[in-house]
C-alpha positions in Angstrom: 15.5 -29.0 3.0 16.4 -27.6 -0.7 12.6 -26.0 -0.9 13.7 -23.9 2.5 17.2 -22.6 0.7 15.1 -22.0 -2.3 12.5 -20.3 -0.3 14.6 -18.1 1.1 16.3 -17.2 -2.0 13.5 -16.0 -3.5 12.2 -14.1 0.0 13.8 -10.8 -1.2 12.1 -10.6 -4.7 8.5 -12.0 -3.4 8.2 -8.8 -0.5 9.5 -6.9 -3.3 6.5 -8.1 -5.5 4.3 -7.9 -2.3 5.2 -4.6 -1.1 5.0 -2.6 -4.5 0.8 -4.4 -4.9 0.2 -3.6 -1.3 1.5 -0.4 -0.8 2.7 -1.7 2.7 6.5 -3.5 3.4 5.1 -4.9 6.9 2.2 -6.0 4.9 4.5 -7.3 2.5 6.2 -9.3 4.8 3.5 -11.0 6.5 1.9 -12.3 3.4 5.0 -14.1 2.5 5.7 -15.7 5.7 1.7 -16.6 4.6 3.4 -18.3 1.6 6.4 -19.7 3.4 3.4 -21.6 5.6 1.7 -22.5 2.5 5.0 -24.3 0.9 5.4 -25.9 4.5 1.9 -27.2 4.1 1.9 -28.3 0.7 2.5 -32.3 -0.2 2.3 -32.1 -4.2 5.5 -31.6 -6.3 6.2 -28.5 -7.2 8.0 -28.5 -10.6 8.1 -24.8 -11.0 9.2 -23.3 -7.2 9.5 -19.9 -8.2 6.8 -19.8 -10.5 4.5 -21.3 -7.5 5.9 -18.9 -4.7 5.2 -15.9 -6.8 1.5 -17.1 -7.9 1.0 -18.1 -4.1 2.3 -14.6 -3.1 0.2 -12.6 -5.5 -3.1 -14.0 -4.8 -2.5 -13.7 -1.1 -1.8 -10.1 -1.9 -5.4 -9.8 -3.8 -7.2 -11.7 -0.8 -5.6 -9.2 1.5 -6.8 -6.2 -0.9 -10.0 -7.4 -0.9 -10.3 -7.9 2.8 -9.6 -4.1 3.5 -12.5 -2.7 2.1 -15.8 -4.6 1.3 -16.3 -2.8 -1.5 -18.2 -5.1 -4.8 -15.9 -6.4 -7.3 -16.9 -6.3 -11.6 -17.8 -9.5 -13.2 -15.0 -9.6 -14.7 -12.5 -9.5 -11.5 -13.8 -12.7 -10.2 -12.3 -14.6 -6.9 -8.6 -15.8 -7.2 -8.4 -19.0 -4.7 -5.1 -20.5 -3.7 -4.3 -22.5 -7.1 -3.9 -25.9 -8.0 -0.7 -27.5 -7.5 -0.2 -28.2 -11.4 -1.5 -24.6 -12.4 1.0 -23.0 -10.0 3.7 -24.8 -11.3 3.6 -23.6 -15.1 2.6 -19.8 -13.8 5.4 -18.5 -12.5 7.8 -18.7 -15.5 8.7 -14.9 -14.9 11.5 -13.1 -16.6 13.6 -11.3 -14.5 12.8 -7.3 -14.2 13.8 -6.0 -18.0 12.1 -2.5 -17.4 14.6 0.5 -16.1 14.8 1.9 -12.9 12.8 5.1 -14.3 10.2 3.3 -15.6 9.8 0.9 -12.5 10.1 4.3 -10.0 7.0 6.3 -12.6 4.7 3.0 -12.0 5.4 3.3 -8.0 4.8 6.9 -7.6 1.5 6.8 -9.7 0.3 3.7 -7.6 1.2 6.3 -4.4 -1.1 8.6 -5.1 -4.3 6.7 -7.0 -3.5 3.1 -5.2 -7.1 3.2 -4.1 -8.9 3.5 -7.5 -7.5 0.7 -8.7 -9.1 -3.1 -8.4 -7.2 -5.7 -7.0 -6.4 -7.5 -10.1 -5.7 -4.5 -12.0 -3.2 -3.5 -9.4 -1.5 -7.0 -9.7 -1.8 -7.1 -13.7 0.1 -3.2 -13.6 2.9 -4.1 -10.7 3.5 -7.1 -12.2 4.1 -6.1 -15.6 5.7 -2.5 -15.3 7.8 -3.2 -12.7 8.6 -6.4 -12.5 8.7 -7.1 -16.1 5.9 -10.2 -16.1 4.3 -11.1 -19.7 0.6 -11.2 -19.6 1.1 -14.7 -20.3 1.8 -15.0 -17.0 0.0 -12.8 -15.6 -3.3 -14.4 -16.8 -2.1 -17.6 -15.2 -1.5 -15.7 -11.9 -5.0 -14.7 -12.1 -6.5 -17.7 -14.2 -7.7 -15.6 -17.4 -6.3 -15.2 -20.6 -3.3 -12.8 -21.4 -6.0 -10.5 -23.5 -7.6 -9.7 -19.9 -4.5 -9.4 -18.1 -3.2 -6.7 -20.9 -6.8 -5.0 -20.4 -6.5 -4.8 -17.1 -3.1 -3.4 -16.9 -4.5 -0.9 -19.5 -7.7 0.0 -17.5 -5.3 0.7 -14.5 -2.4 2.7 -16.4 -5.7 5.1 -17.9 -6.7 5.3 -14.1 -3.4 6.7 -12.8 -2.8 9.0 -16.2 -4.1 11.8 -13.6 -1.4 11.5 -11.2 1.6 11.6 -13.3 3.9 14.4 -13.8 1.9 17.6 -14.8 -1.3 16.2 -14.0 -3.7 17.5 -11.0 -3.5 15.6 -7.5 -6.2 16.3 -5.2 -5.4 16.7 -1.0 -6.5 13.4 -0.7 -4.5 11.5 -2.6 -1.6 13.3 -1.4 -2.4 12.9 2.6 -3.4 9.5 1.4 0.1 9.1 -0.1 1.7 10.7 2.7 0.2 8.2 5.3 1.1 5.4 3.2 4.8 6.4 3.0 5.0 6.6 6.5 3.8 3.1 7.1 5.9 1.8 4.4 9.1 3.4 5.8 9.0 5.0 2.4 11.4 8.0 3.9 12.3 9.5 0.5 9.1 9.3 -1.1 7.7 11.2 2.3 10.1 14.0 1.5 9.2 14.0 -1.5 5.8 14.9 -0.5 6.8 17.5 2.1 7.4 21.2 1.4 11.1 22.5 2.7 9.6 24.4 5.6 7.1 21.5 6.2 6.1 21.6 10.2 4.1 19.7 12.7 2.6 21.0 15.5 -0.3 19.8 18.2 -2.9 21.8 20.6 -2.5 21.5 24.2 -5.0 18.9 24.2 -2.9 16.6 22.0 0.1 17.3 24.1 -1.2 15.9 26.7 -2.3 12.7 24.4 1.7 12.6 23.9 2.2 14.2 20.6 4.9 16.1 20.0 4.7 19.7 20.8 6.8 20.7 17.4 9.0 20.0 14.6 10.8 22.1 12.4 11.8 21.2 8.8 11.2 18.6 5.9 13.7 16.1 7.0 12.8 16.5 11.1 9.3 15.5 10.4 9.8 12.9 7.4 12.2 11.3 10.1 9.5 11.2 12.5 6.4 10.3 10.4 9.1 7.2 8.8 8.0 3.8 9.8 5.2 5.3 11.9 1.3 5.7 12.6 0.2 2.4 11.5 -3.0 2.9 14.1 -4.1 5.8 11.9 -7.4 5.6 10.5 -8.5 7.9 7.4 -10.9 10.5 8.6 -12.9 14.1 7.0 -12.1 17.0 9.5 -14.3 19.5 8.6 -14.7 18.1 5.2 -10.7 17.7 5.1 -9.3 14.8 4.1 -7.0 13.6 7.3 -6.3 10.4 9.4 -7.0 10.5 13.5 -6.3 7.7 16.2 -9.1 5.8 17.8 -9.5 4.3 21.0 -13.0 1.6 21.2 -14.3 3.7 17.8 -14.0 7.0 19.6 -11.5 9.6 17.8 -9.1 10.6 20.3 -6.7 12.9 18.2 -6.2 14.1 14.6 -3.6 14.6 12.0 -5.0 18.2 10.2 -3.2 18.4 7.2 -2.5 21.8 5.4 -1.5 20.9 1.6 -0.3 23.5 -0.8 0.4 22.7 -4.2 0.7 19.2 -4.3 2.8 18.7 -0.7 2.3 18.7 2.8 2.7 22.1 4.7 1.8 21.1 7.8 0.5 18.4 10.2 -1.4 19.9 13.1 -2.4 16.9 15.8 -5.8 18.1 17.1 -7.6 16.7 20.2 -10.2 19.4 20.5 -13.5 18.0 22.1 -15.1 20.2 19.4 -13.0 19.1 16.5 -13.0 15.1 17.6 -17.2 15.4 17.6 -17.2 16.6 14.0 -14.6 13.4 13.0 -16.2 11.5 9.9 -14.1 8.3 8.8 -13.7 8.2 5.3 -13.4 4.5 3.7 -9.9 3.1 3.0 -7.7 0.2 3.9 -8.6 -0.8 7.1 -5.7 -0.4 9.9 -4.7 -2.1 13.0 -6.2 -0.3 16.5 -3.6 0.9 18.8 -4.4 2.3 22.5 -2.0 5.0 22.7 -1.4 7.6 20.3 2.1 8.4 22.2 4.0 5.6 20.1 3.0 6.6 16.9 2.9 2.8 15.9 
């Protein structure tokens, strides 16, 4: 099947698309086996294959960002359904990335620490055109407006992460929120990047006996650890800290305490307390997957 060849051609570029709007490589990867079952599905010619995988990709991205928090969307972000064969097939006319590697690497680490403020679409219009070099054109097609919106709504999201870039102030939260996202996205030199040099995790004996680690030592010693890990985690306030804690059937059954100093992680300190699990508060952010056992770390 010359689609399938195709297909899998393209694979590499869509999770890269997928994975720089989610914030999330296994994420990333599901959605476009989503869109591999979609082409597998579809019966309409398809003039435009790459055009129609990326606009397929996309908006199963934004339907996945809009599942993890119910949270109302403007007017003006309205619902992006699975498009029309013929639309699909004149929106994908992308240019290959034309942006450098600094410029693409800026975007990334902004969207790291302020990922949450932005909208769906306005996350797609930014990804799409800093990184991956997409005119708004395109863009618009991809989420059936006019390039004038797209452009506005890659503007709107550039002013929202002008905060996080180089020089400007990062609160805990988005840097524990960072952190945690790293670590599910296998991000490993981003999470050293957030570490301090004498970074260190450690647990109470209460944790210990969860099956955390007693302790770790060093930047690279916990970054390795934390790398490709914690997926269960769910974002939590402990004492009025922002943090992330495993739950078992909506109960928290131990905590990540984070200590950050200047704009990096000290510590981690995993925390299974009775005391400090009653006064747990779950913040709202991307919804996670449930595990039963904190001892995996997955």
């Amino acid at each position: 099947m010359a689609e399938a060849d195709e297909f899998e051609q393209q694979r590499g570029r869509l999770v890269a698309i997928a994975a720089r709007i989610l914030d999330d490589r296994h994420e990333a990867e599901d959605i476009v086996q989503r869109t591999w079952l979609r082409l597998n599905e579809n019966t309409a010619v398809i003039e435009n294959l790459p055009g129609w995988l990326t606009t397929v990709t996309t908006r199963l991205c934004i339907d996945r960002l809009r599942s993890r928090v119910p949270v109302p969307v403007p007017a003006d972000e309205g619902s992006t359904p699975i498009p029309s064969q013929d639309r699909d097939a004149t929106a994908g006319g992308a240019p290959d990335p034309a942006h450098s590697a600094e410029q693409r690497e800026a975007v990334g680490q902004a969207l790291h620490v302020v990922i949450d403020r932005l909208s769906p679409n306005e996350r797609v219009a930014l990804v799409l055109h800093e990184s991956f070099g997409f005119d708004f054109d395109t863009i618009g097609e991809i989420l059936e407006r006019g390039p004038a919106a797209a452009r506005k709504l890659a503007s709107r999201a550039r002013a929202k992460i002008a905060d996080a870039e180089p020089g400007g102030p990062i609160s805990d939260q988005q840097v524990v929120d960072a952190f945690m996202a790293a670590a599910r996205g296998s991000d490993l030199v981003r999470l050293l990047s957030l570490l301090a040099p004498g970074a260190s995790v450690s647990a109470d004996a209460a944790a210990i006996v969860a099956g955390t680690p007693r302790q770790i030592e060093g930047r690279e010693e916990v970054a390795a650890f934390f790398n490709g890990s914690a997926h269960a985690a769910l974002p939590v306030l402990v004492a009025g800290r922002p943090g992330f804690a495993w739950f078992l059937r909506g109960v928290a059954r131990v905590v990540f305490d984070f200590t950050v100093v200047d704009g990096v992680v000290q510590s981690i300190m995993f925390r299974a307390e009775p005391e400090v699990l009653q006064g747990v508060v779950r913040r709202a952010k991307n919804d996670v997957t449930f595990s039963p056992s904190p001892t995996s770390l997955e």
